[in-house]
matplotlib code that plots the C-alpha trace (Angstrom):
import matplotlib.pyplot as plt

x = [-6.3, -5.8, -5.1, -7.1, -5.3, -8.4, -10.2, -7.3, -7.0, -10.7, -10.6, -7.3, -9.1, -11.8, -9.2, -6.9, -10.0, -10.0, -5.7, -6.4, -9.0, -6.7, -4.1, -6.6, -7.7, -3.8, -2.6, -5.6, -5.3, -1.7, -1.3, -4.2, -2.7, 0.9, 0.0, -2.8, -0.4, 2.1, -0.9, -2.6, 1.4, 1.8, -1.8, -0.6, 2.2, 0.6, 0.6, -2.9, -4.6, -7.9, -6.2, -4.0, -7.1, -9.2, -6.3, -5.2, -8.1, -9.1, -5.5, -6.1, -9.7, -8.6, -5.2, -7.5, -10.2, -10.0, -9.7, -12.7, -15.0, -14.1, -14.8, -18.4, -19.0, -18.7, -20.6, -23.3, -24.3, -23.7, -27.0, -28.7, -27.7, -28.2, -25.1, -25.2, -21.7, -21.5, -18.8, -15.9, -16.5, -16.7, -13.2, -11.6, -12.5, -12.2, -8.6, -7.5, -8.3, -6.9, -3.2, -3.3, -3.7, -0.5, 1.3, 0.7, 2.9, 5.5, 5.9, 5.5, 8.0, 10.7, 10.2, 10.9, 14.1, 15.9, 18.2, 17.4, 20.4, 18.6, 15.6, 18.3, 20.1, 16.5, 15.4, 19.5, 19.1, 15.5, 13.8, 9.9, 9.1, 6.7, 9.7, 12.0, 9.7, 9.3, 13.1, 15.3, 13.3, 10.6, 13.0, 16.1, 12.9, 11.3, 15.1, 14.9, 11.6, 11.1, 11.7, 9.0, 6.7, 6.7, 6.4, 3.1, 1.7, 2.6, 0.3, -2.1, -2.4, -2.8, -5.4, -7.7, -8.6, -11.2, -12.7, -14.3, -17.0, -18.1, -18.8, -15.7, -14.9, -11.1, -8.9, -10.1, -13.9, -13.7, -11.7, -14.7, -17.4, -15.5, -15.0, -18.4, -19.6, -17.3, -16.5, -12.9, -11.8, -8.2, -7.7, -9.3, -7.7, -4.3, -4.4, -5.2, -2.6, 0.0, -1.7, -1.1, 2.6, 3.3, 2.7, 3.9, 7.2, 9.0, 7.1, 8.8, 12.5, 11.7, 11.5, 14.1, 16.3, 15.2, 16.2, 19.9, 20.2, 19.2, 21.5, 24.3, 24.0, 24.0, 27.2, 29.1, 27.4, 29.0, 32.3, 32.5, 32.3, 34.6, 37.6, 36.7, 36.7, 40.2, 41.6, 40.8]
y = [-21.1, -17.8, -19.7, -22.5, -24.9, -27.0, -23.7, -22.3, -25.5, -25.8, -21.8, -22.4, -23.3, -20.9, -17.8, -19.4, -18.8, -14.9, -14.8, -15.8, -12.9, -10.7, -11.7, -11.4, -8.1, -7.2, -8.3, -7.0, -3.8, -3.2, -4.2, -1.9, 0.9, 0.6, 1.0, 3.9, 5.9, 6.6, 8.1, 10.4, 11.4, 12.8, 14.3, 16.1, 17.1, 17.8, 20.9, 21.0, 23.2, 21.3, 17.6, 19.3, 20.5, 16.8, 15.0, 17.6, 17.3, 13.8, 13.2, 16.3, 14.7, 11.0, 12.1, 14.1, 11.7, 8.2, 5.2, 3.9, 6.3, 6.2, 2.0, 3.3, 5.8, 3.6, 1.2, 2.2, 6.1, 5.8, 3.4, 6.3, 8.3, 4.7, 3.6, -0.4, -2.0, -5.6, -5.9, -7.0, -4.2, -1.6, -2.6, -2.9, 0.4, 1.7, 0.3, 0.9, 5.0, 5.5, 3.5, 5.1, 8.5, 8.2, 6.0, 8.8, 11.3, 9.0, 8.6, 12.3, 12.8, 10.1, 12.4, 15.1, 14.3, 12.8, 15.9, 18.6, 17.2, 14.2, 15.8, 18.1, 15.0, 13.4, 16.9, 17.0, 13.8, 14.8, 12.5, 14.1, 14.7, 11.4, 9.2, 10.7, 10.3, 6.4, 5.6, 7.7, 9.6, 7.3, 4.1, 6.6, 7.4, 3.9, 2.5, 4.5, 4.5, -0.1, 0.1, 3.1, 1.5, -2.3, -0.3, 1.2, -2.5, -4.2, -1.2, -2.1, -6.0, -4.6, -2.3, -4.6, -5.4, -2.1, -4.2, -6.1, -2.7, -3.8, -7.5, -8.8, -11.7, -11.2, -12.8, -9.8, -10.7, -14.4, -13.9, -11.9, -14.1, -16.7, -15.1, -13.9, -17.9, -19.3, -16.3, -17.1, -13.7, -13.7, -17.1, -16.3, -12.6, -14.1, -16.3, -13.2, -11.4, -14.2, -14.9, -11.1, -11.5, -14.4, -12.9, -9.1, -9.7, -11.7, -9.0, -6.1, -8.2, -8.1, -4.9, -4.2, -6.5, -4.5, -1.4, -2.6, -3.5, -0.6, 1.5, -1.1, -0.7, 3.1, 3.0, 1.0, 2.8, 5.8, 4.4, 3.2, 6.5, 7.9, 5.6, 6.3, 9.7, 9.1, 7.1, 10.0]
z = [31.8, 29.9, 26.7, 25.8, 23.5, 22.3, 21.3, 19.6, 17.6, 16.4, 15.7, 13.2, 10.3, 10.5, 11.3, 8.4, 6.0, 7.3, 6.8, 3.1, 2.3, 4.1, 2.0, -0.9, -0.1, 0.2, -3.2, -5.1, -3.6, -3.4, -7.1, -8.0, -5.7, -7.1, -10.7, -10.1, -8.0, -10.9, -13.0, -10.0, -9.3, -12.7, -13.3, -9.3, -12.0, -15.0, -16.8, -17.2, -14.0, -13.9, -13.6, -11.0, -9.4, -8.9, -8.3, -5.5, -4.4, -4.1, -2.6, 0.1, 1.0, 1.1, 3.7, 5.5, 6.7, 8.6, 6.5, 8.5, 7.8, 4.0, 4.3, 6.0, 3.7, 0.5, 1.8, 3.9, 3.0, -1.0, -1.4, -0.4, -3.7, -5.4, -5.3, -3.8, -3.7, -2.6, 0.8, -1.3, -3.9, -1.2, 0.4, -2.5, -3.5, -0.6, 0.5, -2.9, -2.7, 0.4, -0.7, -3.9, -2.3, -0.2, -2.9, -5.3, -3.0, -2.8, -6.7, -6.9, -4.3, -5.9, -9.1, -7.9, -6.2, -9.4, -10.7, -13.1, -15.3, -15.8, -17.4, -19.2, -20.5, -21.9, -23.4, -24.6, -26.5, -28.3, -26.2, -25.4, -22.0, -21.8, -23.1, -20.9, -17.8, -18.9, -19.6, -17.6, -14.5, -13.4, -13.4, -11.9, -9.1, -8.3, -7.6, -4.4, -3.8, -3.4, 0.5, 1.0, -1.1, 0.3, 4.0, 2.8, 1.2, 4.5, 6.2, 4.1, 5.0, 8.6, 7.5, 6.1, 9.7, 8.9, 6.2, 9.0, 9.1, 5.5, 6.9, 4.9, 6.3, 6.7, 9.8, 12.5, 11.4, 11.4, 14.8, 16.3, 15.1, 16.9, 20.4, 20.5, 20.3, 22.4, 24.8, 24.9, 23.7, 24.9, 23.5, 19.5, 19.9, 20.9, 17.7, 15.6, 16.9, 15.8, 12.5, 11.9, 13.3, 11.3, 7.6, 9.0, 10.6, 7.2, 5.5, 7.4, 7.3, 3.4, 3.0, 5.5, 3.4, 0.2, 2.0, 2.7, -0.3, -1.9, 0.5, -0.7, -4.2, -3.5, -2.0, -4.5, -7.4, -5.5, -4.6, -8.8, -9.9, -7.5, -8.8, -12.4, -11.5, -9.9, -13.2, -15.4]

ax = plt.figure().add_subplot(projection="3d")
ax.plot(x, y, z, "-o")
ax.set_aspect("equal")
plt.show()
């Protein structure tokens, strides 16, 4: 039998354990990621050179290297300039500079995009250029920026299979320390798999949802304006 039901059963709670710290991991991270990404966005837009510099290049370094050899780095070469980071400290750090690296382009992006004449109208109305970022462009920005955002946080629960190099025992670890007692790998792996599928496909209709939405709201916006437009 390629599927053993009794061994799938008696692996549930253990691999339920793992889905919870992967959930963990997820939240903690993807809070921390969201929030730190708007500030690394506009230092990557400040005025000042030498914020522009680190933050360009801790974002260049981040994209430009696997996430898994960041999570190995962190944990097992920095003890060797003194720096000792328990598993759950290393992850967390580690997860949470690789999102915020990519988040931070996608704020900085959504920026951006929103019209000159928005800035114009701030600037118009003798608003300062950190008011006007907080009132009218950043909120104007993260309106079209929810889907693309959620997309990257249900990445990230996927992701945090790599915390399983760092001995965090997440669902992919707790699955592995499983098959490797009972040798039943396609049974533990299968039940994995689902556990994965089960939190990651609602996640991915959400944001789909979000995204409709979003798209809706755009077009009646649109379609409001044109008909005042129109009445005048």
């Amino acid at each position: 039998m390629l599927f053993n039901i009794d061994n799938a059963y008696s692996a549930l709670g253990v691999l339920s354990l793992g889905l919870l710290m992967t959930i963990f991991l997820t939240i903690i991270c993807g809070a921390t990621s969201l929030v730190a990404g708007v500030f690394v966005a506009l230092a990557k837009m400040s005025k000042r050179r030498w914020l522009r510099a680190i933050t360009g290049s801790y974002v260049t370094i981040v994209r430009s290297t696997p996430l898994l050899v960041q999570l190995i780095f962190i944990y097992y070469a920095l003890p060797f300039v003194g720096i000792r980071l328990n598993p759950l400290s290393a992850a967390y750090i580690g997860l949470s500079l690789n999102v915020t690296a990519y988040l931070s382009e996608v704020y900085r992006g959504g920026i951006e995009a929103v019209s000159k004449g928005q800035h114009d109208a701030a600037a118009a109305l003798g608003m300062k250029s950190s008011v006007a970022m907080r009132r009218v462009i950043f909120p104007q920005a993260l309106r079209t920026l929810i889907p693309t955002l959620g997309n990257y946080i249900v990445s990230l629960f996927k992701d945090t299979s790599l915390a399983s190099v760092v001995t965090i025992q997440e669902l992919m670890f707790k699955g592995q320390i499983i098959a490797a007692q009972n040798y039943d790998y396609m049974t533990i792996y299968a039940m994995v798999f689902l556990l994965y599928l089960a939190v990651g496909y609602p996640s991915i209709r959400f944001v789909t949802y979000l995204e409709k939405r979003m798209k809706n709201g755009y077009a009646v916006k649109k379609a409001s304006k044109r008909k005042v437009g129109v009445a005048l």
